[in-house]
C-alpha positions in Angstrom: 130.3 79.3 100.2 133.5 80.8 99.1 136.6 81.4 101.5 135.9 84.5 103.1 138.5 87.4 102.1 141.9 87.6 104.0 143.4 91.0 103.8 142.0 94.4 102.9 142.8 94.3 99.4 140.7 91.3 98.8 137.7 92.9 100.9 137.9 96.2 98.7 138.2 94.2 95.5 135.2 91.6 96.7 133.1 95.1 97.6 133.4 96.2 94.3 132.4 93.3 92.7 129.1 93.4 94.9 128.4 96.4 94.2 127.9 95.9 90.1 124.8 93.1 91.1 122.5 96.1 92.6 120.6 99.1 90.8 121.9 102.4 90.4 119.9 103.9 93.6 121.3 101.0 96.0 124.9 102.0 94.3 123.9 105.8 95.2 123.1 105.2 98.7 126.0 102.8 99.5 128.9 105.0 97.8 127.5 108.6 100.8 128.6 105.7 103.1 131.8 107.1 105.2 133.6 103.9 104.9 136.0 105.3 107.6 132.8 105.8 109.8 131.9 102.2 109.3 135.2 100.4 110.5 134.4 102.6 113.6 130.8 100.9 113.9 131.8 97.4 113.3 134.0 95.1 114.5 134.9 91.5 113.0 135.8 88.2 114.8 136.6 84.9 113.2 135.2 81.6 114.3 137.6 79.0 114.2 136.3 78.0 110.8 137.1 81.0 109.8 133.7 82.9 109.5 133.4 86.4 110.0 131.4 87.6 112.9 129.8 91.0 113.2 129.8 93.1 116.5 128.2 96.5 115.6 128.1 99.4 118.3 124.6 101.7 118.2 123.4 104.1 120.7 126.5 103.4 123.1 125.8 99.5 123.0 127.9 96.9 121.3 125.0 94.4 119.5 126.3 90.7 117.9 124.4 90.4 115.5 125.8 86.5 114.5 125.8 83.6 117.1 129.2 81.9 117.0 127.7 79.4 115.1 126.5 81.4 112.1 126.1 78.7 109.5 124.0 77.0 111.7 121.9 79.5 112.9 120.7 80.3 109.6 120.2 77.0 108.5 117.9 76.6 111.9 116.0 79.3 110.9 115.2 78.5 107.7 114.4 74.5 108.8 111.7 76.0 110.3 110.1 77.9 107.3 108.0 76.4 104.5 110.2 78.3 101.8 109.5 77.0 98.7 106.1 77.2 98.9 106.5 80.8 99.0 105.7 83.0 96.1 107.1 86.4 98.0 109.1 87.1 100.9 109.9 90.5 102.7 112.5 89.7 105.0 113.6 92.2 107.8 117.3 92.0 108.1 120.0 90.7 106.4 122.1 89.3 109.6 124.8 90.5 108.4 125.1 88.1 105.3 124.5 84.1 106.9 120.5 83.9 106.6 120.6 86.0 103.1 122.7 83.4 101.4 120.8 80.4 103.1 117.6 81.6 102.1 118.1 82.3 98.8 119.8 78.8 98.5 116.4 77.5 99.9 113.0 79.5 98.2 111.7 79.2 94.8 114.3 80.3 92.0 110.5 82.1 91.1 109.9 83.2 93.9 110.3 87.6 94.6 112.5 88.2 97.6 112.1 91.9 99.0 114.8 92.6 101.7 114.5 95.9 103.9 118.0 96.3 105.6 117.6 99.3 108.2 121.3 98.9 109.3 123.7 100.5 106.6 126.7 100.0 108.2 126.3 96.4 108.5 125.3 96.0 104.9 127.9 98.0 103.7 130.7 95.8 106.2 128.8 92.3 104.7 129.7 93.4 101.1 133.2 92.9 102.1 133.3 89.3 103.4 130.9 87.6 101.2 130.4 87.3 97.4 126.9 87.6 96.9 127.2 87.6 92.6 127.1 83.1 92.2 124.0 83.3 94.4 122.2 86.9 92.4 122.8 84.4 89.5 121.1 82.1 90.3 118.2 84.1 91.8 117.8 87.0 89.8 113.9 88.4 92.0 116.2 89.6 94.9 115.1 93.6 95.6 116.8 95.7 98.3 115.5 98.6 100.5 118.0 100.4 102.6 118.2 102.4 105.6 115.0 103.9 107.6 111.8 103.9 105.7 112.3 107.7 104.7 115.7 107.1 103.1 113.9 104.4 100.9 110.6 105.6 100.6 110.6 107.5 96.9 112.6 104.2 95.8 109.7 101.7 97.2 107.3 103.8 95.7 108.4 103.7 92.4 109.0 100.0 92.5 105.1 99.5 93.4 104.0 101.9 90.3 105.2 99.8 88.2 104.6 96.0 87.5 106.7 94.8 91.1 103.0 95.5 92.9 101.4 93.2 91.2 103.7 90.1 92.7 103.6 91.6 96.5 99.6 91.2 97.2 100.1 88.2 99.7 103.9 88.2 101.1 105.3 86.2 103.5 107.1 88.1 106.6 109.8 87.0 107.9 112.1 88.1 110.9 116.1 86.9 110.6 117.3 86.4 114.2 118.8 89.6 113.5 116.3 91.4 113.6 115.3 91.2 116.9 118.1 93.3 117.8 116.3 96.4 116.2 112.6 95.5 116.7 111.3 99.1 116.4 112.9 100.1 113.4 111.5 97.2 111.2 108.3 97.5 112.8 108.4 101.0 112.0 109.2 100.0 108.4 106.5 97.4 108.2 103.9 99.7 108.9 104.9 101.9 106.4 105.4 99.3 103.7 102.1 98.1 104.2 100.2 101.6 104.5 101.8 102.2 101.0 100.5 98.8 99.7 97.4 99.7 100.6 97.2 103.2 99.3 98.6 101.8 96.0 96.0 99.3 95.8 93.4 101.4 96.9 94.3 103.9 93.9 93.9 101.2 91.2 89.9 101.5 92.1 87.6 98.7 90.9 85.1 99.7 88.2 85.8 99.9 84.6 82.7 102.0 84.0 84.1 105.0 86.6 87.6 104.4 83.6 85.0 104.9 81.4 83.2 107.8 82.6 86.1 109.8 83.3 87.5 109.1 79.2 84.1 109.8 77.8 84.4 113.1 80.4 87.5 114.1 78.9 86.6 113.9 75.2 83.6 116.0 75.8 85.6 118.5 77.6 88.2 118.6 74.8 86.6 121.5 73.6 86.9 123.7 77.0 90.6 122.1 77.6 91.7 124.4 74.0 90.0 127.2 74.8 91.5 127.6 78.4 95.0 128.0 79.9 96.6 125.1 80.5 97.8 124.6 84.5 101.4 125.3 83.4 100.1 129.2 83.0 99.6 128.8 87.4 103.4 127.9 87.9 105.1 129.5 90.3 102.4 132.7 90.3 102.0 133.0 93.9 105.3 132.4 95.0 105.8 132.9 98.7 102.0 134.0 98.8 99.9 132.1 102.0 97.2 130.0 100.4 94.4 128.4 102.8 92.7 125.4 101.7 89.3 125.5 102.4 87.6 121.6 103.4 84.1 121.1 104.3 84.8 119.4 107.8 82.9 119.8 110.8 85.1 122.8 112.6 84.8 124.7 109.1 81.3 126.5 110.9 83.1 128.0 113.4 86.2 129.3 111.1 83.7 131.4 108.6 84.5 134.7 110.4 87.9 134.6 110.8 88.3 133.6 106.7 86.5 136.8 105.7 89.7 138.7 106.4 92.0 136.3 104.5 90.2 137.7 101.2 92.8 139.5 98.5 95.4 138.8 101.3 96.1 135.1 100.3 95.0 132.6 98.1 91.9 131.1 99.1 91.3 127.2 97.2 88.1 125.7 98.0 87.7 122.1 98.5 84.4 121.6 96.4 81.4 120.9 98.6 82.8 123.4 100.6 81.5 126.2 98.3 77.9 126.4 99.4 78.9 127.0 103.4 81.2 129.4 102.2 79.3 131.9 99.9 76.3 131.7 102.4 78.9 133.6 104.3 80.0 135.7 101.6 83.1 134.5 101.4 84.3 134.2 97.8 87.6 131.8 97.8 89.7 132.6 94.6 89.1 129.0 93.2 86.9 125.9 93.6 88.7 122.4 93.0 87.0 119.5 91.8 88.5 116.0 91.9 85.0 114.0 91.1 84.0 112.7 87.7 80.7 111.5 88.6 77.1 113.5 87.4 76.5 114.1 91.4 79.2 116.5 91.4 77.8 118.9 89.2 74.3 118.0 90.2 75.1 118.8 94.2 77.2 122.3 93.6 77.2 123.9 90.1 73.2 122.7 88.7 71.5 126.3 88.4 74.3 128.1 90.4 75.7 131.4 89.8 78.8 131.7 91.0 80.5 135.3 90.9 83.2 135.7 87.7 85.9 136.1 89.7 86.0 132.8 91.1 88.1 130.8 88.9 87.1 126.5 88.4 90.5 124.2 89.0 88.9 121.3 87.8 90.2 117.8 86.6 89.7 116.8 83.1 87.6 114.2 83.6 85.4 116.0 85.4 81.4 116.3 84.3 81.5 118.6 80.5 78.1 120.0 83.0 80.1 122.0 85.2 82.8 123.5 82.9 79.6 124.4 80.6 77.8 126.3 83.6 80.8 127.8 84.9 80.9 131.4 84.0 84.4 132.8 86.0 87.8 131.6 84.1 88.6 128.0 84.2 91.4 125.7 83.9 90.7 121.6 83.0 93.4 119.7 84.5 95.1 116.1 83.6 96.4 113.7 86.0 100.0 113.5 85.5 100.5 109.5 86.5 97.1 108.1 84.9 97.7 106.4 81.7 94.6 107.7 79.9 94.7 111.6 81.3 98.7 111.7 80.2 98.0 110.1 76.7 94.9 113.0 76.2 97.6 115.6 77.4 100.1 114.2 75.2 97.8 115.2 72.1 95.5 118.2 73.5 97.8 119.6 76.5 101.1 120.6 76.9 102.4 118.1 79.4 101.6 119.8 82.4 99.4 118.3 85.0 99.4 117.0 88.7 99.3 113.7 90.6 95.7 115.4 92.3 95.5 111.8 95.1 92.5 110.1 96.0 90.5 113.5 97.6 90.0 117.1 96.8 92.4 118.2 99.1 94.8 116.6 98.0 94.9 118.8 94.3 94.2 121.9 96.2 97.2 120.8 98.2 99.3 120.0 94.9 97.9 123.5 93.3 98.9 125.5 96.2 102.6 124.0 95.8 103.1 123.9 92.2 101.8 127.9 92.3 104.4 128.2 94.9 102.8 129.5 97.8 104.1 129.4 101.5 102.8 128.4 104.0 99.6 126.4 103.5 97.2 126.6 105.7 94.5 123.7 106.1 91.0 124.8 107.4 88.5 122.7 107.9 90.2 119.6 107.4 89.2 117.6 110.1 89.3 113.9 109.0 87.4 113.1 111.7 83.9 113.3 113.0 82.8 116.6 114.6 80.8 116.5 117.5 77.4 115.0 117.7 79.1 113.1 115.1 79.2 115.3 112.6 80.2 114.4 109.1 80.6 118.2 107.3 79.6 121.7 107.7 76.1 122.1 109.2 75.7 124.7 106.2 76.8 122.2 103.8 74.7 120.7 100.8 75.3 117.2 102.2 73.8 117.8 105.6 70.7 119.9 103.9 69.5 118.0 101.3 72.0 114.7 100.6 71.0 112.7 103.6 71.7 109.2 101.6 76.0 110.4 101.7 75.9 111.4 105.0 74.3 107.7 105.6 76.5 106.1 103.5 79.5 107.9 105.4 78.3 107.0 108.9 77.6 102.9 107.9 81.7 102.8 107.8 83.1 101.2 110.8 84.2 103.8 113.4 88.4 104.3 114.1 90.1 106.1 116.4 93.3 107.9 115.2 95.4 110.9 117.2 93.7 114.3 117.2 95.1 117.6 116.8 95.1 117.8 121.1 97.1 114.5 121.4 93.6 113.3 122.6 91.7 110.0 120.5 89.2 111.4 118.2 86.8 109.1 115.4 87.4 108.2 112.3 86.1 106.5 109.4 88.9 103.7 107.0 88.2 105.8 104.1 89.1 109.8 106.3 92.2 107.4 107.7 93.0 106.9 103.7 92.7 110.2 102.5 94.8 111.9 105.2 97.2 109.3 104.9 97.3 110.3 101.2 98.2 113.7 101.9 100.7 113.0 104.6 102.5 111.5 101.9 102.0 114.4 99.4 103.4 116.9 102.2 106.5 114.5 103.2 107.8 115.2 99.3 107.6 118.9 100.1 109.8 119.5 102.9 110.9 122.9 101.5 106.9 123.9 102.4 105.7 125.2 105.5 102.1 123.5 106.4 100.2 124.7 108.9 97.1 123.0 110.1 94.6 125.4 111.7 91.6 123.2 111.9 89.5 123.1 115.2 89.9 119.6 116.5 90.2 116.9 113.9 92.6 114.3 112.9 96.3 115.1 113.3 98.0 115.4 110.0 101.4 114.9 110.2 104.2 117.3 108.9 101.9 120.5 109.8 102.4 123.1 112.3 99.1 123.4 114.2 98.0 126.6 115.0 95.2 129.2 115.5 93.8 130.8 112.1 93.9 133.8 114.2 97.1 133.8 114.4 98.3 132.5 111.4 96.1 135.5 109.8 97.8 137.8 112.1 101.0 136.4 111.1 100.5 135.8 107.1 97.9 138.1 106.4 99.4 141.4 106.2 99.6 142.7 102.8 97.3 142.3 99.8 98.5 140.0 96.8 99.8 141.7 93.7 97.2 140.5 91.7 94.2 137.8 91.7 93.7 134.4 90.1 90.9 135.4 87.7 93.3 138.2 86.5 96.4 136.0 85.8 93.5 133.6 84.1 91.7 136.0 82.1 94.5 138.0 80.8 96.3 134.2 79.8 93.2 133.3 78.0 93.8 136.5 75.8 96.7 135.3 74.9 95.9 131.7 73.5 96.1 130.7 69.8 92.7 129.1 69.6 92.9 128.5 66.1 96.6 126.9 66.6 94.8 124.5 68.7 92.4 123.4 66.8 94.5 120.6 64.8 94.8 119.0 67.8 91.4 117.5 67.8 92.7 116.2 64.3 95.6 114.2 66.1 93.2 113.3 68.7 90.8 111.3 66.6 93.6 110.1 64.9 94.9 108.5 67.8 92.2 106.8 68.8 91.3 104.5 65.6 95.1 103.9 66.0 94.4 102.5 69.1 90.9 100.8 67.7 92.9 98.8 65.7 95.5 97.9 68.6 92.7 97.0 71.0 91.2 94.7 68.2 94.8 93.0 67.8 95.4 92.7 71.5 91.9 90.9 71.6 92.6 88.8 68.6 96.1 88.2 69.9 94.3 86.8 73.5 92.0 84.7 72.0 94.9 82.8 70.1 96.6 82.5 73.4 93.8 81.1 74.8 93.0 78.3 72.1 96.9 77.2 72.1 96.7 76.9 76.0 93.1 74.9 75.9 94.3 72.5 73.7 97.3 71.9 76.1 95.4 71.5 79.5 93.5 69.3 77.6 96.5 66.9 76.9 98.8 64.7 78.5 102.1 66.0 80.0 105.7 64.9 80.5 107.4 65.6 83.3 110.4 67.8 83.5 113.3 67.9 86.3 110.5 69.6 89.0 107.8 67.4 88.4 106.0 70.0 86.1 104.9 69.6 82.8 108.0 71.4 80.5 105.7 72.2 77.8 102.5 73.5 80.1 105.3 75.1 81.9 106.6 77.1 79.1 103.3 78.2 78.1 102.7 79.9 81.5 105.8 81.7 81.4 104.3 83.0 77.7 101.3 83.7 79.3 102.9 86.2 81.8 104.9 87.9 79.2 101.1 88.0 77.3 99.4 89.5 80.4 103.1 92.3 80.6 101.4 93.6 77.4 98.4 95.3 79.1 101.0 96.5 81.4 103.2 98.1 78.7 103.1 102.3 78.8 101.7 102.0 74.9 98.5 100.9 76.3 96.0 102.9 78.9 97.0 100.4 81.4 94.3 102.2 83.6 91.6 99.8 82.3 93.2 97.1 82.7 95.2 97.3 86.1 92.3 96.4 88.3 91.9 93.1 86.7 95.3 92.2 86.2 96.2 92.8 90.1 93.3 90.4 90.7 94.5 87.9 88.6 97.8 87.8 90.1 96.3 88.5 93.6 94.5 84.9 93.3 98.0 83.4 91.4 100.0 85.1 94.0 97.5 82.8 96.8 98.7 79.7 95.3 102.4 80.3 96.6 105.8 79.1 94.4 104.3 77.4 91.4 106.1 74.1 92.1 103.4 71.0 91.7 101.4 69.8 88.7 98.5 70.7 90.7 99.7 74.8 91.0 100.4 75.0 87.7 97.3 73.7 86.0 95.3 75.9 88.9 97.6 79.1 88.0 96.8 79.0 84.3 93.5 78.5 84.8 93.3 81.5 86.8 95.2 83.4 83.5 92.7 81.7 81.4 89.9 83.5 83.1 92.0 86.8 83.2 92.2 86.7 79.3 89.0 86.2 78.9 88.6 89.1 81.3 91.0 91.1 79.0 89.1 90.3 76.0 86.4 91.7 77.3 88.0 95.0 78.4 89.5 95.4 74.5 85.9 94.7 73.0 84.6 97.5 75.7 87.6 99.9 74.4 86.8 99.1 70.4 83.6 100.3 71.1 84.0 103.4 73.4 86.8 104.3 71.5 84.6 104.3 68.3 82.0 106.4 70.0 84.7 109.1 71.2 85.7 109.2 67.6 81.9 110.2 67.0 81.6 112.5 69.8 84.4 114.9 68.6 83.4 118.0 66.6 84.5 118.3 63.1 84.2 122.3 62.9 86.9 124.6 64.2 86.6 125.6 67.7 86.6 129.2 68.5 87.6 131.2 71.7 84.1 132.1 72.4 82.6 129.9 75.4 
């Protein structure tokens, strides 16, 4: 390691030089640093070597965060871990610079290193005393997350939307010495990291025929997607307006009176199965939401329903072409703004607008009620948690009357206990613990919204204000809206260019035997790699400097850049994500690619992903061919 720095000119200079290896986000955070602020925090001391020392003062206490033998420490540390067998590492604390540099000396030049430094100051003092760029050279998968979890969060979400998630499925955790000095925070940030794994993950689903059903749902609701308003005509529309969320939880039964007088005096959004409880109360909510793409949907609450025509249908895109057919009030079919297939349909037969609309209905009624720009939202019925007598829903509810088998199917999970809105422990199922997760995380990007949960019992959701709906109707409820949902809809309806539209079908099909004949390449294209690669295995290999075969090696490293293909925006990455994590789930289990042994199991393993892939493309040729089929030739009218 170079000399460390001897004056403050050097220090500044060596800072600035540091700061041109990170990304433009780490630069952003560093640079609101008060560098002034920072001499105040930390305090350096030499070991006789010469080796900077770090003292940093927090909370009124002065905290070392190096021994006096800091070379040596970090070396200890890491002669106790397997590194190179590693294939990804989040380490917790950078120690102030000592086991950083040692570790990333030691792992895989392969291997992905994710370091979560909850400490600014001490970062920002270590990018004065150490030059960091000859060892980023060298190892070029070093990530950075700074600061508490909320500082970083937006940033480590990002990074796991795009390819980073698919190389963080089995990480190895490990603690500097440091770290120990601030054992809450990086638990705190652990927890976190992984909840978000897990949603992520969770999100990429696992069946290739619900992909399929939701496509095939979308080009037979092309036709209702022109003749309607497009969500963009809901933006901003109830601005400062109260909008309550109806769910079909447990408490919802004993809310049903008190909602009655919300009606014309906020917006009322209906989770979906919560329709039936609600107008056997005669209580008409302004819209229903619907999230579901499956037949059951329609089957369980629109099949030979009537609902009144003032009750306007928020539905996604991909939802059954049944229940925008029987709907009879105005309707809007809406695309999911970070789902490869939905945005590409938008791109052709919307406008651009659409919403993220989560993992659960309440979610998108969540995101409707934000993007029309009401405040406050009020949750009702949103329990997340069993009811008592374990209670799944309302008691007026079609699941508790006639769907016994969901009810079932809910109760077989295992049974969780999570903090209730009294502080006390109240059940839970994984998949409730999910969802509300999911919109804890939708409500922490909208701090500039007031949420207010007025559910009877029930999970706690975090980032709401709980409360009474009696008083938050006292409080909210006082004047009548300017005008109603099905009027803004009707009267923007009026106002379409049907006709206009209509080429759009034309670009559509177009589009898709485009992508016919890309889906046939990228299949052909597979199939060659897999020949070329067979024929290799099957050979002899040389050895190169690590023992590996040079030439077997080189054609995994072409496989990767293969596999980044599927990956690419071009394609609808959404059918082939869930096998792609998989196939790096079970590479990612081998560790650092570093024997013979690891590399001939790791192509293998791509070997059967390709075939995989192949597989998907022929599906795609073939689906795509019948949407070509399914989409009418005649001009489309305004007439429904």
């Amino acid at each position: 390691m170079s000399k460390p720095p001897a004056n403050l000119y050097e220090r500044n200079e060596l800072f600035q030089k540091n700061l041109q290896c990170f990304p433009e986000y780490i630069k952003q955070q560093i640079r609101k640093v008060d560098l002034e602020e920072v001499e105040k925090w930390i305090d350096i001391v030499y070991t006789k070597e010469g080796d900077p020392i770090c003292k940093y003062e927090k909370d009124g206490k002065v905290k070392h965060i190096n021994s006096r033998n800091p070379w040596e420490e970090a070396k200890n540390w890491c002669n106790q871990l397997p590194l190179n067998q590693m294939s990804t590492l989040f380490v917790y604390g950078c120690g102030f610079g000592y086991p950083l540099i040692e570790l990333l000396k030691r792992v895989h030049e392969n291997s992905w290193v994710v370091v979560f430094e909850s400490e600014l100051p001490i970062f920002v003092a270590m990018l004065h005393y150490f030059d960091l760029e000859p060892v980023f050279r060298i190892h070029n998968k070093c990530i950075f997350f700074l600061g508490p979890f909320e500082e970083f969060s937006q940033f480590f979400q990002n990074f796991i939307s795009t390819y980073g998630l698919l190389y963080l499925t089995v990480p190895s955790v490990l603690f500097t010495p440091t770290s120990r000095l601030f054992k809450k925070e990086y638990l705190n940030i652990q927890s976190h990291i992984f909840e978000r794994l897990t949603q992520k993950i969770f999100s990429y689903g696992n069946d290739h025929y619900d992909s399929l059903l939701g496509f095939h749902n979308m080009i037979e609701n092309v036709e209702k997607i022109l003749q309607n308003p497009y969500l963009s005509s809901l933006k901003d529309k109830f601005a400062n307006a109260p909008a309550f969320i109806v769910a079909n939880g447990p408490s919802l039964d004993q809310s049903m009176h008190e909602l009655k007088q919300v009606k014309g005096k906020a917006l009322i959004l209906c989770c979906e199965s919560a329709i039936v409880p609600l107008m056997k109360n005669d209580i008409k909510p302004d819209a229903i939401c619907v999230l579901e793409r499956i037949p059951e949907s329609y089957l369980y609450h629109f099949q030979d329903k009537e609902y009144p025509e003032d009750i306007a249908l928020l539905a996604l895109a991909v939802a059954d072409p049944r229940t925008f057919a029987s709907f009879t009030g105005p309707k809007i079919p809406i695309f999911r703004s970070f789902e490869s297939t939905s945005q590409w349909i938008n791109r052709i037969v919307g406008n651009g607008s659409g919403l993220y609309a989560g993992l659960n209905v309440s979610h998108l009624a969540y995101e409707l009620a934000v993007y029309m720009g009401a405040n406050p939202i009020v949750f009702v019925g949103q329990n997340f948690a069993y009811g008592l007598d374990g209670l799944t829903h309302s008691k007026q509810s079609k699941y508790t009357e006639d769907v016994q088998g969901y009810i079932e199917k809910v109760k077989s999970l295992p049974v969780v206990y999570v903090e209730g809105n009294d502080g006390s422990k109240v059940p839970s199922n994984p998949l409730w613990v999910e969802f509300r997760k999911g919109l804890e995380q939708l409500i922490e990007q909208t701090p500039h919204v007031t949420i207010i949960n007025a559910t009877e019992g029930g999970a706690k959701i975090k980032g709401t204000i709980s409360d009474t709906l009696t008083n938050v109707i006292e409080k909210y409820c006082k004047t009548s809206l300017s005008y109603t949902l099905d009027m803004l809809l009707n009267e923007s309806k009026e106002n379409l260019d049907v006709s206009h539209r209509k080429n759009k079908i034309k670009s559509l099909r177009i589009e898709l035997i485009k992508y016919i004949d890309i889906y046939f390449a990228l299949n052909q294209s597979t199939s060659e790699r897999m020949v070329i690669v067979e024929r290799l295995l099957d050979g002899s290999e040389t050895k190169d400097k690590y023992g590996i075969g040079e030439k077997l090696y080189q054609e995994f490293e072409q496989n990767n850049k293969h596999i980044m293909k599927f990956c690419h925006s071009h394609v609808h990455t959404q059918f082939f994500q869930q096998v792609i994590l998989f196939g790096y789930h079970q590479m990612n289990e081998l560790g650092a690619i570093n024997t013979p042994e690891k590399l001939r199991h790791a192509i293998q393993i791509q070997m059967q992903l390709f075939d995989n892939l192949c597989v998907i493309c022929q599906s795609l040729i073939r689906n795509f061919q019948i949407a070509v089929k399914k989409l009418p030739l005649k001009e489309i009218t305004s007439n429904e």
